[in-house]
C-alpha positions in Angstrom: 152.6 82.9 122.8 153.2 83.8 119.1 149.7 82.3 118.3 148.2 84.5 121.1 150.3 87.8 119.9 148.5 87.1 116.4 145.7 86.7 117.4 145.5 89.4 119.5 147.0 91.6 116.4 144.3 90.0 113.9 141.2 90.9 116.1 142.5 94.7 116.3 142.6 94.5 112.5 139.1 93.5 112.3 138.0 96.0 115.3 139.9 98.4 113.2 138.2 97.7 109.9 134.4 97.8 111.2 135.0 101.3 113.0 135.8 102.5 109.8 133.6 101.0 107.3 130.0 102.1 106.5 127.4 100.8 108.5 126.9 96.8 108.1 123.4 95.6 107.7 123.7 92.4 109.4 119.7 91.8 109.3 117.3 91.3 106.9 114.3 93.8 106.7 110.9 92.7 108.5 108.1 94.1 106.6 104.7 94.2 108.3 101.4 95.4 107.6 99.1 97.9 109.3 95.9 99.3 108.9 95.0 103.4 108.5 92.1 103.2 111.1 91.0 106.7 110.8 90.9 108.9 107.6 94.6 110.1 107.5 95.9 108.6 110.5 99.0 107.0 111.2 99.4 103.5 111.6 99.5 101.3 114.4 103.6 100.7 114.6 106.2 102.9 116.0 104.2 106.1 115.6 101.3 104.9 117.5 101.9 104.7 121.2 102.5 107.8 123.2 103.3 110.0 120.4 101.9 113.0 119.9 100.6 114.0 116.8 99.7 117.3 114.2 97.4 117.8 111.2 99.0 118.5 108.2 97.1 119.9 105.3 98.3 118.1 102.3 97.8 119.8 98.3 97.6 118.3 95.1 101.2 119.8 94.3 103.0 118.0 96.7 102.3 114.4 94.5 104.9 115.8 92.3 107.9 116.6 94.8 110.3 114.6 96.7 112.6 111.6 96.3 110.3 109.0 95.8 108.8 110.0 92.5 107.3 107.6 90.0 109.0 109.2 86.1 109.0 106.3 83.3 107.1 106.9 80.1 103.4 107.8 81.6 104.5 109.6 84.4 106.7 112.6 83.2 108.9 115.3 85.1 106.9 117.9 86.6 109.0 122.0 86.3 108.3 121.1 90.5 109.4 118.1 90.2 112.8 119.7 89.7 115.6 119.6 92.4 116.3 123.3 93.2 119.7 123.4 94.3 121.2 121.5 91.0 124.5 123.2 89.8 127.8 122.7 87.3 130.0 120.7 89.4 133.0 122.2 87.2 132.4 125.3 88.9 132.4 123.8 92.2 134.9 121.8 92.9 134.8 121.4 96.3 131.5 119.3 96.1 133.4 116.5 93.6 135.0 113.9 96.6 135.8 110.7 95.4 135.0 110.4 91.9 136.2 111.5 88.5 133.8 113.8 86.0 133.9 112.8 82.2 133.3 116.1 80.8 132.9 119.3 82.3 129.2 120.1 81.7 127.9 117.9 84.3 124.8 119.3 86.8 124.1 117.7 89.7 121.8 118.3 93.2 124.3 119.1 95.8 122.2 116.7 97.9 122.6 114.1 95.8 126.3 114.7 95.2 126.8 115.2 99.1 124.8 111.3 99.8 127.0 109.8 96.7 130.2 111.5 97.6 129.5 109.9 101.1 129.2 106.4 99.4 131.8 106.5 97.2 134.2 107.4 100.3 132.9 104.4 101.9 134.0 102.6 98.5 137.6 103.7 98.4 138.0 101.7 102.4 137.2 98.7 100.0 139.9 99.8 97.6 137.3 100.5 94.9 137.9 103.8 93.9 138.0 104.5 89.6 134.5 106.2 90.0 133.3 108.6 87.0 130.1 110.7 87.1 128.9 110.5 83.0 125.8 112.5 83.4 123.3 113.8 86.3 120.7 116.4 86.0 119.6 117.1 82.6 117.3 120.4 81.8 114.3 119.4 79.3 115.5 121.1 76.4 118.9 119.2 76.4 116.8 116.1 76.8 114.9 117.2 73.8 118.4 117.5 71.9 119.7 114.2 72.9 116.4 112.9 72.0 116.5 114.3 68.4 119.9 113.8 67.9 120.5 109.7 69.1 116.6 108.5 68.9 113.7 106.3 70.8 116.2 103.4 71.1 119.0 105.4 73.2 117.3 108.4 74.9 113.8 109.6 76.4 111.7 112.3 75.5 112.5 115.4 77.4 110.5 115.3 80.8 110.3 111.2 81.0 113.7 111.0 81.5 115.0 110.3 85.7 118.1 112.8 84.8 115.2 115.7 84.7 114.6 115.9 88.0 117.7 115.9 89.4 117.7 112.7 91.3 119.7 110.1 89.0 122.8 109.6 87.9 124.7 107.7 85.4 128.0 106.0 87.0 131.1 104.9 85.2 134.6 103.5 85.9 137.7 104.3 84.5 139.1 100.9 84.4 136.3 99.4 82.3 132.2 98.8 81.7 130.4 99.2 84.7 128.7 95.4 84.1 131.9 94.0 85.1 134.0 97.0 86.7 134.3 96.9 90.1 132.7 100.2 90.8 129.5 98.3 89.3 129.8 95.8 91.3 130.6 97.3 94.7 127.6 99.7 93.9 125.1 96.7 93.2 125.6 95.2 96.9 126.1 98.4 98.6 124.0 101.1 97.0 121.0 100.8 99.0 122.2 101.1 102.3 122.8 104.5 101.1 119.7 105.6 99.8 120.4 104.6 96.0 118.6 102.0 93.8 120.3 100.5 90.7 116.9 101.8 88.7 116.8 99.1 85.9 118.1 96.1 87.0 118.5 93.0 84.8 115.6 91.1 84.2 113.1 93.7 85.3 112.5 95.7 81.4 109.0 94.2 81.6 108.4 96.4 84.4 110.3 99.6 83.6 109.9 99.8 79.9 114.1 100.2 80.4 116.5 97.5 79.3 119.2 96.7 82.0 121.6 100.0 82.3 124.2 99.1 84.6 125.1 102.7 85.5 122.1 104.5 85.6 121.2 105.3 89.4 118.8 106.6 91.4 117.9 108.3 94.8 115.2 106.9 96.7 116.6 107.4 100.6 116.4 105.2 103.3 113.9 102.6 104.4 112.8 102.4 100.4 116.1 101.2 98.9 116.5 98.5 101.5 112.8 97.3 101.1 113.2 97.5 97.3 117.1 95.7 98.0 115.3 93.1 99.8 112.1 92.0 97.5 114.0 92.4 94.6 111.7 95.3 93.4 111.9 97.9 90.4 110.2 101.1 91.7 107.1 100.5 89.4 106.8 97.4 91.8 107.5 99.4 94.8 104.8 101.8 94.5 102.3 99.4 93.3 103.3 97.4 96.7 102.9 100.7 99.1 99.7 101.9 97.4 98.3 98.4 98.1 99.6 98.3 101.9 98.7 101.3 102.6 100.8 101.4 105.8 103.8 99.1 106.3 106.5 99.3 109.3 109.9 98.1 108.4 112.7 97.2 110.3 116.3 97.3 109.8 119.3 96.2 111.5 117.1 96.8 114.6 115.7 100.2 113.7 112.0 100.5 112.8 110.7 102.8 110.3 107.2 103.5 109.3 105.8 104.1 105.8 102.2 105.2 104.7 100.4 105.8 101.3 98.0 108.2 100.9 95.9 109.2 98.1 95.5 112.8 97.1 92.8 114.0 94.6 92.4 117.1 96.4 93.6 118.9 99.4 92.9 116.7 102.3 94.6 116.4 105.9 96.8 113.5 107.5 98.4 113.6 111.1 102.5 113.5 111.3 104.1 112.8 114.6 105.6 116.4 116.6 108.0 114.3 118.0 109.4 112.0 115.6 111.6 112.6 112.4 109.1 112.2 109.3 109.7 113.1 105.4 106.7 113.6 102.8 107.5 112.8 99.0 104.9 112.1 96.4 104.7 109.9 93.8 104.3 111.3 90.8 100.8 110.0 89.9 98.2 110.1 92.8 99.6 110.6 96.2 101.9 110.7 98.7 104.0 109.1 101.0 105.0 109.4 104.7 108.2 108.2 106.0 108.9 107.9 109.9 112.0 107.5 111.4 112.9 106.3 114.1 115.5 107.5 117.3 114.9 111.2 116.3 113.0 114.0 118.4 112.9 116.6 116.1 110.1 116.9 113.5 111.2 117.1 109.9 109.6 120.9 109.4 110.8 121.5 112.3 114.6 120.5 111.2 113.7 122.5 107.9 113.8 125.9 109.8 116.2 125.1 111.3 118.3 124.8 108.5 119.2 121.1 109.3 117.9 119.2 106.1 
C-alpha cells in the first residue's frame, strides 16, 4: 500500500510539474520542401487547400523591417529597421519581471522585454533565476562612441551592430560568466522555443564574422529559432538556406508552419491567406519572408487593427 500511496503521490508531482512548465518540444522539426508554382503564390503545404487567399502589394521598404533581419558587417541597420516602441526600462519598472538590470541606462523593445520576461519566468520553475540584462537597444551615435572609445576588436561600427535595431540583447548572471552560469546554460537549450537564437554560437565565427559571445541574444520568433535550433544554423546560414528553398513547411511538436522567400527588387504582389495567421519580415538585403501559422483564423493585418499584436 505504501508503494502504491507513493506512487500515486510521485505521478501528481510530475502532472504538477508539466502543467506548469513551458511548453515541451517532445519532437523534432520536419522540414520539407515546396515549390512557388505561380509568381508570388503560396506553397503547396498548409496554406494550400481550401484556404482562401489576398494579394498583397509588397515595397522595397519592407526588406528592411521585421524580426528576421539579416545585420553583420555588409548588411547594416536601416533608421526603419528600428524597433519603435524601444524605451529606458529604469523608467518603467513594471516591464522588468524576472531579471536584474546592470546599470540604469538600459533601452529595450517592450516586445522583446515582454517575450524575454516570459522566458525567463519559465527559467525561475527550473530554479534558474540570477538573470541580468547588460545592454539591449543601442542608438547609432552611442554605437559610434563605444566604437571610438573600445575599438574593431570589442565593438561594431554604429549601424552593424544587432543592439541597433532593437532586437538583441546581451544576457548576464549574477552568480558568474554566462559560458558556465546557469542562466547561460538554461538559455542555450531553451531559448529557441521562445523565439530567441544564441546569435554567435561557438564554432560558427567563420560564418558570422563574430567570435563565440555567450550572452549576446537575438529575436527571431517562432518556427525560425527551432529550425535554426535544429540544423545547427547561424542566421547567415538560415537565410542562405530559405532564399535557396524558396518555400519550406515545418513542423513542430505537431503544429505545421509554412515559410516562403521572396525576392523584392521592386514593388511586386504575393497572395497571404484571409484566414490564417501570417507575419511578413524582410531580410535586410533582398527580400522578404512569409510566415504562416497554423490553428489561427484571424489574419495578421487583421489582428494589427485590432490592436492584438
Amino acid at each position: 500500500m505504501k508503494k502504491w500511496g507513493f506512487l500515486l503521490l510521485f505521478l501528481l508531482g510530475l502532472s504538477f510539474a508539466f502543467l506548469n512548465k513551458a511548453p515541451i518540444f517532445q519532437n523534432k522539426v520536419e522540414i520539407q520542401k515546396y515549390e512557388q508554382h505561380e509568381e508570388g503564390q503560396i506553397g503547396e503545404s498548409i496554406t494550400s487547400k481550401n484556404i482562401n487567399t489576398k494579394k498583397l502589394t509588397i515595397s522595397k521598404d519592407q526588406v528592411y523591417q521585421g524580426d528576421l533581419l539579416l545585420i553583420n558587417d555588409k548588411y547594416p541597420v536601416h533608421q526603419d529597421s528600428v524597433k519603435s516602441d524601444v524605451v529606458n526600462l529604469s523608467k518603467h519598472k513594471n516591464l522588468v519581471k524576472g531579471y536584474g538590470l546592470l546599470h540604469p541606462n538600459i533601452y529595450m523593445s517592450k516586445e522583446i522585454d515582454r517575450k524575454f520576461s516570459e522566458m525567463v519566468s519559465d527559467a525561475d520553475r527550473d530554479g534558474v533565476n540570477h538573470f541580468l540584462i547588460d545592454s539591449g537597444y543601442r542608438s547609432f551615435a552611442e554605437q559610434d562612441k563605444l566604437y571610438n572609445e573600445m575599438g574593431a576588436s570589442y565593438a561594431l561600427p554604429a549601424g552593424y551592430s544587432e543592439h541597433n535595431s532593437g532586437l538583441a540583447l546581451d544576457v548576464g548572471s549574477s552568480l558568474t560568466k554566462m559560458e558556465s552560469a546557469p542562466e547561460g546554460q538554461w538559455l542555450k537549450e531553451n531559448a529557441w522555443k521562445y523565439g530567441f537564437i544564441l546569435r554567435y554560437p561557438k564554432g560558427k565565427k567563420d560564418v558570422t564574422g563574430i567570435q563565440y559571445e555567450p550572452w549576446h541574444f537575438r529575436y527571431v520568433g517562432l518556427p525560425h529559432s527551432a529550425i535554426m535550433k535544429e540544423k545547427n544554423f547561424a542566421l547567415e546560414e538560415y537565410m542562405g538556406f530559405l532564399k535557396n528553398q524558396k518555400v519550406i513547411s515545418t513542423t513542430i511538436d505537431g503544429e505545421k508552419y509554412e515559410v516562403s522567400y521572396y525576392p523584392v527588387t521592386k514593388d511586386r504582389s504575393i497572395q497571404v491567406p484571409t484566414n490564417l495567421h501570417w507575419e511578413i519580415s524582410g531580410n535586410n538585403v533582398d527580400g522578404v519572408i512569409v510566415t504562416v501559422f497554423p490553428g489561427s483564423t484571424t489574419s495578421h493585418d487583421d489582428r494589427m487593427k485590432q490592436g492584438k499584436e
